[in-house]
N, C-alpha and C positions, 0 to 999 in steps of 0.2 A: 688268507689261507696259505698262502704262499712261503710266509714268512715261517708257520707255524708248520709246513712239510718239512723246512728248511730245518729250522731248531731241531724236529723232533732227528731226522732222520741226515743229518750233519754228516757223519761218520761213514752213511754206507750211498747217498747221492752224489754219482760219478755229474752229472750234467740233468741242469732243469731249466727249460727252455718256456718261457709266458708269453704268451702269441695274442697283443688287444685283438679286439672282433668286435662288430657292433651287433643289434640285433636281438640280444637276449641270449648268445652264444656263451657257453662255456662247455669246452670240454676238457677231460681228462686221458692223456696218453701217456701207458708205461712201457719204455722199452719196444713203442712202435705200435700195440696192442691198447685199440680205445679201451678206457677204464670207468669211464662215464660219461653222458649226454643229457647236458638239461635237456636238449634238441628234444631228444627220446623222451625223457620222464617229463619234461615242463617243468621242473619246479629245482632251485639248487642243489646241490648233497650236503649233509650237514659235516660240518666240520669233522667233530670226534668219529664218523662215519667213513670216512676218507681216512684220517690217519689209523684208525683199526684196520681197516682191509688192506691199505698201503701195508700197513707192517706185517700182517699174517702174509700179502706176500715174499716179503724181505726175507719173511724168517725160512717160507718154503724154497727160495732160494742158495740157503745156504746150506 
């Protein structure tokens, strides 16, 4: 997923920082602000799910 934030969004990612964890951990933080918690939900985010909501906020950023 990582590679796939990277390709899409190449041009407007100042810094992405991937932190291992054991445990069943992943989380998502944008700009300091969690963006997702398997913790929370249990279960991974899907891919195209993640880069849709990454990008509607990109775009609200600009």
């Amino acid at each position: 997923m990582t590679s796939k934030i990277l390709t899409t969004f190449k041009q407007q990612i100042e810094d992405l920082k991937l932190v291992p964890s054991k445990g069943g951990c992943f989380e998502l933080t944008v700009n300091g602000e969690l963006f997702y918690s398997k913790l929370k939900t249990k279960q991974f985010p899907d891919e195209q799910w993640v880069l849709d909501t990454l990008g509607a906020r990109m775009k609200k950023k600009t």
